[in-house]
BASE-111501 format. One record per atom (N, C-alpha, C): x, y, z; residue in three letters; atom name. Coordinates in steps of 0.05 Angstrom, whole numbers, always signed. Each point is the difference from the previous one (the first is absolute). Example, Ala and Ser with C-alpha at 12.3 -4.5 7.8 and 13.67 -1.06 7.14 Angstrom:
BASE-111501
        u        v        w   code   site
     +264     -114     +156    ALA      N
      -18      +24       +0    ALA     CA
      +18      +24       +0    ALA      C
       -7      +21      -14    SER      N
      +16      +24       +1    SER     CA
      -15      +22      +14    SER      C
end
This chain:
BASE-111501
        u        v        w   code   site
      -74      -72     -488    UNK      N
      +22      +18       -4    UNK     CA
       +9      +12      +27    UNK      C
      +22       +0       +8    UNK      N
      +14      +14      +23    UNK     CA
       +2      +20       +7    UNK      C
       -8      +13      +10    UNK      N
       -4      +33       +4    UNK     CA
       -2       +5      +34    UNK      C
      +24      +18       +5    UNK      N
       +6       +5      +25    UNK     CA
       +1      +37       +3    UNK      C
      -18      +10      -15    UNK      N
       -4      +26       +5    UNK     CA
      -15      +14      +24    UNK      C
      +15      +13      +16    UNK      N
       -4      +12      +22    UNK     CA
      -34       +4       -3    UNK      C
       -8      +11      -14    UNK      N
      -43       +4       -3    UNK     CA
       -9      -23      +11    UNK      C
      +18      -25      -29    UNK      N
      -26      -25       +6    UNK     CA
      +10      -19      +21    UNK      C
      +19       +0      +24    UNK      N
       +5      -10      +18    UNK     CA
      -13      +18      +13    UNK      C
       -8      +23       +3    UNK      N
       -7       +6      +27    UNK     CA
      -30       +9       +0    UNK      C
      -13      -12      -27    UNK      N
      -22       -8       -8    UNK     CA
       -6      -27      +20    UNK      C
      +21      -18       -4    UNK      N
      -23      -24       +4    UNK     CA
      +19       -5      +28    UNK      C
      +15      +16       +9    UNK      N
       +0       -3      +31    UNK     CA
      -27      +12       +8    UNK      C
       -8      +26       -7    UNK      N
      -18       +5      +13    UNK     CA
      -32      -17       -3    UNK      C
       +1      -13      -23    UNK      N
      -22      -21       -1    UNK     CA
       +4      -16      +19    UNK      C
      +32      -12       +6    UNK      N
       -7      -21      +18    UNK     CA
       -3       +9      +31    UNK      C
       +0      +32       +6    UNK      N
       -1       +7      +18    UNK     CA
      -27       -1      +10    UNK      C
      -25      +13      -18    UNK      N
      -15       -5       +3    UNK     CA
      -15      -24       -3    UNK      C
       +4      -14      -16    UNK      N
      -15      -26       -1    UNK     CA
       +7      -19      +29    UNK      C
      +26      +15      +20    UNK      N
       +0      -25      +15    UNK     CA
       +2      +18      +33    UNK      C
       -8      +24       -6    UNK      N
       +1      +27      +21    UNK     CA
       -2      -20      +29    UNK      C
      -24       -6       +1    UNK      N
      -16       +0      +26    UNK     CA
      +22      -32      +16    UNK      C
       +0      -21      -24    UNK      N
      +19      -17      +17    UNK     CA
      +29       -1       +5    UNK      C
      +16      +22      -28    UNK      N
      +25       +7       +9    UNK     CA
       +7       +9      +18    UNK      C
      -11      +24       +5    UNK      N
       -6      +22      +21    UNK     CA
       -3       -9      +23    UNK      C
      -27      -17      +10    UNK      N
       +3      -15      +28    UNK     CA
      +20      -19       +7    UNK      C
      +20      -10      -25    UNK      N
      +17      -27       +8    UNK     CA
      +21      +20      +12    UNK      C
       +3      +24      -20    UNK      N
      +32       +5      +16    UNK     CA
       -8      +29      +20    UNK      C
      -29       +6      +12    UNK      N
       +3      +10      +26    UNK     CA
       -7      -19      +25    UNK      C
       -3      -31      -11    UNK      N
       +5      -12      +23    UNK     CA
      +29      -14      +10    UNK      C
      +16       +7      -15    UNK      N
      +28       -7       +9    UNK     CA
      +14      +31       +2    UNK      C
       -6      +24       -4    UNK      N
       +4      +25       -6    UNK     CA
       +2       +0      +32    UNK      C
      -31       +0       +6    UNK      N
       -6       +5      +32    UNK     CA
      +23      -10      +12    UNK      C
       +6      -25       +1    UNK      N
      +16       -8      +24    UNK     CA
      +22      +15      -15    UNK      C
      +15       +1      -18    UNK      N
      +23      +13       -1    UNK     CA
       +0      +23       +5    UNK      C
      -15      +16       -2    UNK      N
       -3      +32       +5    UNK     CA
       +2       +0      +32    UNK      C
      -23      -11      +13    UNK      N
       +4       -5      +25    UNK     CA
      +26       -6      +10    UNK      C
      +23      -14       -3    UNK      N
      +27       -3       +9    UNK     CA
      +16      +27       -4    UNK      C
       -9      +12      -31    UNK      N
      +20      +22       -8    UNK     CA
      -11      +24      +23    UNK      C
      -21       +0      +10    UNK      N
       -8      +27      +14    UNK     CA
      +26       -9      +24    UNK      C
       +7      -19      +11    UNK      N
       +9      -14      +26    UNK     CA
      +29       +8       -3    UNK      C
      +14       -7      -24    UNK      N
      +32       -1      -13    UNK     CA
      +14       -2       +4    UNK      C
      +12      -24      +23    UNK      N
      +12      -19       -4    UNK     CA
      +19      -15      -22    UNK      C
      +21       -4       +1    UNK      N
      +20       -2      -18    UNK     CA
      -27      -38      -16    UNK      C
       -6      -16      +20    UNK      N
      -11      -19      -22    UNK     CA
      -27       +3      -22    UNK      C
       -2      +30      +12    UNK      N
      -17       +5      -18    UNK     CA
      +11       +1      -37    UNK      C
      +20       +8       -7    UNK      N
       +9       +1      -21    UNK     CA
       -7      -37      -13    UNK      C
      +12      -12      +12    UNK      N
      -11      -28       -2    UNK     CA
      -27       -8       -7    UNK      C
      -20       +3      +13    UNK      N
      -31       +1       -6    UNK     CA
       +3      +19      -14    UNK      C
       +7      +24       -1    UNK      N
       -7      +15      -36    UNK     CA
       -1      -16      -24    UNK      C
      +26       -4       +6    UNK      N
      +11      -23      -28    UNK     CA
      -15      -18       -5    UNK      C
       -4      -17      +21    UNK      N
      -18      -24       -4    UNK     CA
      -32       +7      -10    UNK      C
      -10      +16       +7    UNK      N
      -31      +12       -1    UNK     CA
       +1       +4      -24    UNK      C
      +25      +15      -10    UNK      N
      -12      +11      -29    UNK     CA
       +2      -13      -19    UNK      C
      +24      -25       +5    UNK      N
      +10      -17      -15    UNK     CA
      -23      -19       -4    UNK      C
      -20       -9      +26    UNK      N
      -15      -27       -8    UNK     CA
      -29      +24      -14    UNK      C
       -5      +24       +4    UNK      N
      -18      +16      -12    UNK     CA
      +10       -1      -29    UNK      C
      +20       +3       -6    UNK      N
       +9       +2      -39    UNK     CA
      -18      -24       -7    UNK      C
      +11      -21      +11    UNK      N
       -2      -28      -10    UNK     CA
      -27       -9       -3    UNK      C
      -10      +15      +25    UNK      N
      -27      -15       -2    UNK     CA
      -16      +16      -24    UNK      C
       +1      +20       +5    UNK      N
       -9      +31      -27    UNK     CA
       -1      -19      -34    UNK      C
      +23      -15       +4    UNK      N
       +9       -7      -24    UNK     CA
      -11      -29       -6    UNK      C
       -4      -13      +23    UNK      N
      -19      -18       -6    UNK     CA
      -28      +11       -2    UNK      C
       -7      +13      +14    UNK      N
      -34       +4       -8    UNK     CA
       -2       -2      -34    UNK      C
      +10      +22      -13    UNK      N
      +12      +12      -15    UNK     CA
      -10      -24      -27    UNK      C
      +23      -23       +4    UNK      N
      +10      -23      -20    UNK     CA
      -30      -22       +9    UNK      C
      -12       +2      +22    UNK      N
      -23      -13       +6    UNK     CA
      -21      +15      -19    UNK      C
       -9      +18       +4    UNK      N
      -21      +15      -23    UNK     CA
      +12       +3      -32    UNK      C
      +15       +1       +1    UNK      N
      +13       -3      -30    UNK     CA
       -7      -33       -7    UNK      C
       +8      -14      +13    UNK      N
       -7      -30       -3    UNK     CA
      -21      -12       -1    UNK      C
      -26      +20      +14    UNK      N
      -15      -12       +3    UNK     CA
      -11      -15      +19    UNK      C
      +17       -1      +11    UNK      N
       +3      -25      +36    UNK     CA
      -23       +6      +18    UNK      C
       -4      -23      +12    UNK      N
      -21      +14      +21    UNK     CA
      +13      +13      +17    UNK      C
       -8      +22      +14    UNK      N
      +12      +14      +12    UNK     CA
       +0       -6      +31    UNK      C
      +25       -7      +11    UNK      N
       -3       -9      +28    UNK     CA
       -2      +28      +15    UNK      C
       -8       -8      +38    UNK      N
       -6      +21      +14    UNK     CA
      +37      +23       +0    UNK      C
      -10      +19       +9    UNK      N
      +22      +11      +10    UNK     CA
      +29      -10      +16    UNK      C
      -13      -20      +16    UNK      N
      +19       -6      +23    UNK     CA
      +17      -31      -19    UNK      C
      -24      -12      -29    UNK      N
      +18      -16      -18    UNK     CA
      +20       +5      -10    UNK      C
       -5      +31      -12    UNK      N
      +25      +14      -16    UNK     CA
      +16       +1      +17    UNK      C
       -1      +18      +22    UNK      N
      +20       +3      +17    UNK     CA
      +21      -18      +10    UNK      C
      -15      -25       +5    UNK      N
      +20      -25       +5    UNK     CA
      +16       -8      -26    UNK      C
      -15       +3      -23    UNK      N
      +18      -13      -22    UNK     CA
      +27      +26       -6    UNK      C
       +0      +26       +8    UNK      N
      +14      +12       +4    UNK     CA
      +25       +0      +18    UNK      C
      -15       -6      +23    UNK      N
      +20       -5      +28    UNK     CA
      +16      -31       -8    UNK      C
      -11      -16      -18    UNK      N
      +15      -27       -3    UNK     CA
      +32       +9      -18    UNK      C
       -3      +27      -26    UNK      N
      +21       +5       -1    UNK     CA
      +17      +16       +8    UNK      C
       -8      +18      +24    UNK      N
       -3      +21      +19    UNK     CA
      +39       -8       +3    UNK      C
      +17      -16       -2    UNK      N
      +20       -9       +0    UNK     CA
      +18      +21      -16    UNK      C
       -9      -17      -21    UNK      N
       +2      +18      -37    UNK     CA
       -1      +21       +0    UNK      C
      -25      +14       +9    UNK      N
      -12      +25       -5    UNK     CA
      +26      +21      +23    UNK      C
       -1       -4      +25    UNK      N
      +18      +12      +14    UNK     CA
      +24       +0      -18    UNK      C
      +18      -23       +0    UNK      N
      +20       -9       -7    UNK     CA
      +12      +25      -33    UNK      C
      -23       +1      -17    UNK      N
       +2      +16      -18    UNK     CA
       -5      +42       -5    UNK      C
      -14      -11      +20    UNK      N
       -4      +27       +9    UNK     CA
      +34      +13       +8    UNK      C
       +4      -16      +25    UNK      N
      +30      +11       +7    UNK     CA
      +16       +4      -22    UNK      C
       +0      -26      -16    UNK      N
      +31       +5      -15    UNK     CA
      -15      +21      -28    UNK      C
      -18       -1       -1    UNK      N
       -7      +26      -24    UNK     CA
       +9      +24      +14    UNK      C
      -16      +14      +26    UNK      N
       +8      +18      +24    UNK     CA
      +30       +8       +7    UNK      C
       +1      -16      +12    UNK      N
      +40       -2       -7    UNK     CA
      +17      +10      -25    UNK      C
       -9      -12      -20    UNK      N
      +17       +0      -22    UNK     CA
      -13      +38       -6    UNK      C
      -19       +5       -6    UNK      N
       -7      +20       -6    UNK     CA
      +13      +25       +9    UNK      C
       -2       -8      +32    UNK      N
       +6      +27      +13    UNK     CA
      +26       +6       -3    UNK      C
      +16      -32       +2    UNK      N
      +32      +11       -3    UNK     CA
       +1       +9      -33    UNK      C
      -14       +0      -13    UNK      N
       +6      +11      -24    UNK     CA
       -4      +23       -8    UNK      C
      -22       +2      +17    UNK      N
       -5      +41       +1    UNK     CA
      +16      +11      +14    UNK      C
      +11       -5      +28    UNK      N
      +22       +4      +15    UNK     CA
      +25       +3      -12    UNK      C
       +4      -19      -25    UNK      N
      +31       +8       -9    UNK     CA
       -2      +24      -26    UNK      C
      -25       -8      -11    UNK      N
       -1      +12      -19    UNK     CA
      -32       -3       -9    UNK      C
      -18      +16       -9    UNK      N
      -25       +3       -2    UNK     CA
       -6      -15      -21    UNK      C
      +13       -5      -34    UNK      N
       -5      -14      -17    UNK     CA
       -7      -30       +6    UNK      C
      +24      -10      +14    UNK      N
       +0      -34       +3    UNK     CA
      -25       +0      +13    UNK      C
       -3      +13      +18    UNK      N
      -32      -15      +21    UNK     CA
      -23       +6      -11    UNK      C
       -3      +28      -25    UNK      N
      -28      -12      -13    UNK     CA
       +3      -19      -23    UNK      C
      +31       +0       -4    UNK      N
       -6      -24      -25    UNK     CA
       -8      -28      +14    UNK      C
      +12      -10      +25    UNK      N
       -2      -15      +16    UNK     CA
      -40       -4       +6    UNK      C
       -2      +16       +7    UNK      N
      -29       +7      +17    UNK     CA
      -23       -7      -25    UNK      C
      +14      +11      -24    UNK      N
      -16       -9      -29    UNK     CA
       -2      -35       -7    UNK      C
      +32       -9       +5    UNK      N
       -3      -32      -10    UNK     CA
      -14      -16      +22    UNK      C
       +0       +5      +22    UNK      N
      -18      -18      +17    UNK     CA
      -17      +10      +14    UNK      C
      -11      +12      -15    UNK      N
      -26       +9       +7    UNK     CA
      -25      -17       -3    UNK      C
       +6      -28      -18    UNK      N
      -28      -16       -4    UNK     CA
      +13      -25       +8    UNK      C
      +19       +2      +30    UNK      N
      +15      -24      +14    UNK     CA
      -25       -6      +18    UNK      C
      -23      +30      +15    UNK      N
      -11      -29      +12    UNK     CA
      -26      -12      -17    UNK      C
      -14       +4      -15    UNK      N
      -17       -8      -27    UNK     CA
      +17      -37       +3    UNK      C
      +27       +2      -10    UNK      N
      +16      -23       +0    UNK     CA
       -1      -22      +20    UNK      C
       -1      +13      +18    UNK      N
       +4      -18      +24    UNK     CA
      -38      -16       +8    UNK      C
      -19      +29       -2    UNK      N
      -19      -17       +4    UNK     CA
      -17      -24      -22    UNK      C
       +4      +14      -28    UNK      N
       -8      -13      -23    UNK     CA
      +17      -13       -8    UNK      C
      +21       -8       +1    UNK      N
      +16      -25      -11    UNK     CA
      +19      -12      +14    UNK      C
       -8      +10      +28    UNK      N
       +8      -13      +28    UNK     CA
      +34       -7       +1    UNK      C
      +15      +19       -9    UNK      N
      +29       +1       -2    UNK     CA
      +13      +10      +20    UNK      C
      +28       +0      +23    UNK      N
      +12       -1      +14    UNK     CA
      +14      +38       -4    UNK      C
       -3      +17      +15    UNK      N
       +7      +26       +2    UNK     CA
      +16      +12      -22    UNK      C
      +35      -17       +3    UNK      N
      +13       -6      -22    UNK     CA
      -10       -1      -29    UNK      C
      -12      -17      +15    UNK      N
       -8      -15      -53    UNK     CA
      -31      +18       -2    UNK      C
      -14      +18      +17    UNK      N
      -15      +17      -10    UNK     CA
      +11      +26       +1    UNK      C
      +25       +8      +11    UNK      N
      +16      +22      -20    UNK     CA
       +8       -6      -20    UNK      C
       +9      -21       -8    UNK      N
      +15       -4      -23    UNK     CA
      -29       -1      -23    UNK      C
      -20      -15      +12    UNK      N
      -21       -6      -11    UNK     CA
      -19      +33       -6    UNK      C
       +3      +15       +7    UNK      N
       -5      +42       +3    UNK     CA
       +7       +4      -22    UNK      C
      +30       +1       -1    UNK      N
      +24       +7      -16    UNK     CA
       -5      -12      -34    UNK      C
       -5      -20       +7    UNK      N
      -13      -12      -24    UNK     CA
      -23       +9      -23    UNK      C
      -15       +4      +24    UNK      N
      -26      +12       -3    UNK     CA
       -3      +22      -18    UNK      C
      +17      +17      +14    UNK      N
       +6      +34       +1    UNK     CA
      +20       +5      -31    UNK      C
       +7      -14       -7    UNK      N
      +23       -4      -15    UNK     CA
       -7      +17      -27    UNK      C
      +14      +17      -16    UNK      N
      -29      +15      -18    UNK     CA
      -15      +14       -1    UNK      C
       -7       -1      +18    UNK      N
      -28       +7      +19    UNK     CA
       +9      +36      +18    UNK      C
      +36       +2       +8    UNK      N
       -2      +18      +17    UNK     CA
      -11      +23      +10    UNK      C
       -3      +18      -20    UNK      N
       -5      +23       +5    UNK     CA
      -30       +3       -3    UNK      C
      -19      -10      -14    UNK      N
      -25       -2       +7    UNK     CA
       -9      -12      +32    UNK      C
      +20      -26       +8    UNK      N
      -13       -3      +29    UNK     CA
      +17      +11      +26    UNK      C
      +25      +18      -13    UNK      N
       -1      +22      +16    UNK     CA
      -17      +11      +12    UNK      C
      -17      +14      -31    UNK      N
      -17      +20       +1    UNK     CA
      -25       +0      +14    UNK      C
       -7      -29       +3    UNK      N
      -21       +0      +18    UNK     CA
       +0       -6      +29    UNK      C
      +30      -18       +0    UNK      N
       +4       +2      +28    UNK     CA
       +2      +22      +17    UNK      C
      +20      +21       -4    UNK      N
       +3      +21       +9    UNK     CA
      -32      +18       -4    UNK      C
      -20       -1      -18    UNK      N
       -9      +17       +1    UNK     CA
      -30       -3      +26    UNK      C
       +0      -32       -4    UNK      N
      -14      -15      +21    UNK     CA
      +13       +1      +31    UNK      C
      +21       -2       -4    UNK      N
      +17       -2      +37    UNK     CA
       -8      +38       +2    UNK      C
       +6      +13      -11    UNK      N
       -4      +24       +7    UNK     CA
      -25      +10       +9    UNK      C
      -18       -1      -26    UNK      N
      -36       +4       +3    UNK     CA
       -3      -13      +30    UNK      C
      +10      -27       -2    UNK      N
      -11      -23      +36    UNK     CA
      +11      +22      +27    UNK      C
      +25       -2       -8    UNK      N
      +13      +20      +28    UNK     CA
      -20      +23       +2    UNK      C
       -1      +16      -18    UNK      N
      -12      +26       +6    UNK     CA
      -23       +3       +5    UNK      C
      -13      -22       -5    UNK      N
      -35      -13       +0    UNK     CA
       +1       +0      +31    UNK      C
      +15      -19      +13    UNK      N
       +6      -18      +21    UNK     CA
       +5      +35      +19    UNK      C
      +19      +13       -3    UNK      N
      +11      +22      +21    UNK     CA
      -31      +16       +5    UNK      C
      -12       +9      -31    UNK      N
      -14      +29       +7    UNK     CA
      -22      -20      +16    UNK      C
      -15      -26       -1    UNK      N
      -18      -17      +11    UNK     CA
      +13       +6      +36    UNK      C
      +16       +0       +0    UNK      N
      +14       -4      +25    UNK     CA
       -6      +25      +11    UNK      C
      +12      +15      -15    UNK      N
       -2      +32      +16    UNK     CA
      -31       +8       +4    UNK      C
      -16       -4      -27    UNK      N
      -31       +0       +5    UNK     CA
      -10       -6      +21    UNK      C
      +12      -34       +3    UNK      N
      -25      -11      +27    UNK     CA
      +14       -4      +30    UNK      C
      +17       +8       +1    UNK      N
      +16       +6      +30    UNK     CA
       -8      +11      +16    UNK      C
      -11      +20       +2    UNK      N
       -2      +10      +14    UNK     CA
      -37       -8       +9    UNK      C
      -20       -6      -21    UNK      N
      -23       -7      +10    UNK     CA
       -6      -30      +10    UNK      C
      +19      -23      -11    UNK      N
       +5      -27       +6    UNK     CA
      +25       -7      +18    UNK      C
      +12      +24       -5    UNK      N
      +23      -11      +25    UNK     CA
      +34      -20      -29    UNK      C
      +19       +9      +17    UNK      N
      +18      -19       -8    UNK     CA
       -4      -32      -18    UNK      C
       -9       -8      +18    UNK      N
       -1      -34       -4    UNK     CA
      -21       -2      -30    UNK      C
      -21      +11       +4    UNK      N
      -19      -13      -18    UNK     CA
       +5      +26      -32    UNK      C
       +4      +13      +10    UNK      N
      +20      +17      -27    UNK     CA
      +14      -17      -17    UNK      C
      +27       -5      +18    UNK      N
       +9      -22      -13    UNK     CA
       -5      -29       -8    UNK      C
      -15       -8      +11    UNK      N
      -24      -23       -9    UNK     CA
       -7       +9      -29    UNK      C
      -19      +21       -1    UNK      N
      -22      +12      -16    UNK     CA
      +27       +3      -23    UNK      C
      +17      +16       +4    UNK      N
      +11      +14      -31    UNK     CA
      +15      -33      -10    UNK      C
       +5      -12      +15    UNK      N
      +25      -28       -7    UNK     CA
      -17      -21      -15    UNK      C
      -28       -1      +12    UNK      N
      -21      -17      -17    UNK     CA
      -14       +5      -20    UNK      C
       +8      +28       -2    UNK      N
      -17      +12      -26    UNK     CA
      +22       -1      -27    UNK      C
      +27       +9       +6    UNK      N
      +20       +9      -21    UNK     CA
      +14      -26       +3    UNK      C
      +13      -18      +12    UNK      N
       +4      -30       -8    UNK     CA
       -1      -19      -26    UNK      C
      -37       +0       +5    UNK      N
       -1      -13      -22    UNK     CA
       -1       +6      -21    UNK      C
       +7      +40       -7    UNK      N
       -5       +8      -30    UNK     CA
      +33      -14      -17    UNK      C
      +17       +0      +25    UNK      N
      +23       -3      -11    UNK     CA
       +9      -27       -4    UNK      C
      -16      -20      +17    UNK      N
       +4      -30       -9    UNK     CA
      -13       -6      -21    UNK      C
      -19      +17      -15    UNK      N
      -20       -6      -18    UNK     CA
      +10       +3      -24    UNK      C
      +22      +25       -2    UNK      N
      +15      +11      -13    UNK     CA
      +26      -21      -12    UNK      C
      +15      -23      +23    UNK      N
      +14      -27       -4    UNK     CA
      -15       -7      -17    UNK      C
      -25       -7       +9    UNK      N
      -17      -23      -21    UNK     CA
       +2       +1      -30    UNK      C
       -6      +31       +2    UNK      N
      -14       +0      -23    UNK     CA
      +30       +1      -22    UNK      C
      +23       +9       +5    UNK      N
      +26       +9      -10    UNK     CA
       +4      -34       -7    UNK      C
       -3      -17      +25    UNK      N
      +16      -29       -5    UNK     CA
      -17      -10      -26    UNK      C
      -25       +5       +2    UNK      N
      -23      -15      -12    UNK     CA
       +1       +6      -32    UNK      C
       +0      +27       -6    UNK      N
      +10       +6      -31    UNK     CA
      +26       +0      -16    UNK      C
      +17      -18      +25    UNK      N
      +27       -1       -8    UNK     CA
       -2      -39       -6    UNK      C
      -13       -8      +24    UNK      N
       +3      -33      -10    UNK     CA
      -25      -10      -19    UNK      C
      -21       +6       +7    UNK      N
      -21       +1      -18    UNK     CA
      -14      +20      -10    UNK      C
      +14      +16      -24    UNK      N
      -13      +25      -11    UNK     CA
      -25       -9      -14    UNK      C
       -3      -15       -7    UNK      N
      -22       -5      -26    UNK     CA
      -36       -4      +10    UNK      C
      +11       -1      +40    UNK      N
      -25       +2      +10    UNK     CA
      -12      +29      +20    UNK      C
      -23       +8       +3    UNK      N
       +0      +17      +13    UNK     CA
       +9       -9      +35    UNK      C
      +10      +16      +11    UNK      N
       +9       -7      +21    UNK     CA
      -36       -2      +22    UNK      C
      -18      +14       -5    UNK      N
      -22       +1       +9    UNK     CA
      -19       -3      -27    UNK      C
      -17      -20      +11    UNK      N
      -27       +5      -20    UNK     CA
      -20      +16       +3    UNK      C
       -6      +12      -16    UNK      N
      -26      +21       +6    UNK     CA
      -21      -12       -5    UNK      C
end
C-alpha cells in the first residue's frame, strides 16, 4: 500500500541514514573536501565544481542506496563514484534546468517554483535508476509526483529545510575550532546524504510500494 506520510518517510530515511552512515558519509566528504576547498578560494569557477560535486554526490548517494536495496555486492567507494561521474552529464544537466526553472519561478512569483521544485524533485532518482536524459527525467518526476503533490511537498520542503539548518548551525559550531574548510567538509558530508536518502525513499514507495524500501 502507498503511503507517503511525512512520519513514515522520514522513518525510513533515517533507517537508511543509519544503516549506511559510515559509507555515505565518507563518499560525500571525499568530494565535499575538494569542493569546500575551492569555495574557501571563490573564484567565479568555483560555482561550476559546486554543481558538479553535488550533482555526481546525489547520484552516487542514490546508487549506494538501490545497491543495498538490491542486494548487490557492494563496490568500493571510488566504484560508485565512477558509475556516478559516467552520468555526471545528466546529473549536472538536470540539476540546472530543475535550478533554473525553480528560481525563475520563485522570482516571478513564489507559487510556480514550489509547485515546480515539487514535480521534479525525483528527476535525479530518474536519471540515475532508469538512466533517462535531464529532459525525459523531468517529465519522468512529474509523472512520478502526479497525485502524489502535497504529501511530497511535504517532505521535500521539510527535509531541504531540517538539511540547510542541520548544515548552517554544523558550520557555525565547527568554524571556528576546525577552521573554514573542514566545517564545510564536516556539515556538507553529514546533511547530504539525509536528503538524498529522503529521494530514495519518496521514488521507492511511489514505483514500488508493495516493498520495503530497506529490509530490516
Amino acid at each position: 500500500m502507498l503511503s507517503l506520510s511525512l512520519p513514515a518517510i522520514l522513518w525510513d530515511t533515517a533507517k537508511l541514514y543509519r544503516a549506511l552512515f559510515g559509507r555515505t558519509v565518507l563518499m560525500a566528504a571525499l568530494v565535499f573536501a575538494v569542493v569546500c576547498l575551492a569555495e574557501t578560494v571563490g573564484p567565479w569557477p568555483v560555482v561550476l565544481l559546486s554543481l558538479v560535486g553535488t550533482a555526481v554526490v546525489q547520484g552516487a548517494l542514490i546508487e549506494t542506496v538501490d545497491q543495498e536495496r538490491s542486494h548487490e555486492s557492494s563496490g568500493s567507494i571510488a566504484d560508485v563514484l565512477r558509475k556516478a561521474w559516467k552520468r555526471g552529464g545528466a546529473l549536472v544537466g538536470v540539476s540546472l534546468l530543475t535550478g533554473i526553472g525553480v528560481g525563475v519561478g520563485l522570482f516571478l512569483l513564489v507559487v510556480p517554483g514550489l509547485i515546480l521544485f515539487t514535480r521534479w524533485s525525483l528527476a535525479v532518482p530518474a536519471v540515475m535508476l532508469e538512466h533517462r536524459s535531464p529532459l525525459d527525467a523531468m517529465r519522468r518526476s512529474r509523472q512520478l509526483v502526479s497525485g502524489h503533490g502535497w504529501p511530497v511537498f511535504a517532505v521535500f520542503v521539510t527535509v531541504t529545510v531540517a538539511a540547510g539548518l542541520g548544515s548552517l548551525a554544523l558550520e557555525l559550531l565547527l568554524v571556528h575550532p576546525l577552521g573554514l574548510w573542514a566545517s564545510l567538509t564536516v556539515a556538507s558530508a553529514l546533511t547530504t546524504p539525509f536528503a538524498a536518502h529522503a529521494l530514495n525513499v519518496v521514488y521507492y514507495r511511489i514505483v514500488d510500494p508493495g516493498r520495503p524500501v530497506l529490509q530490516d
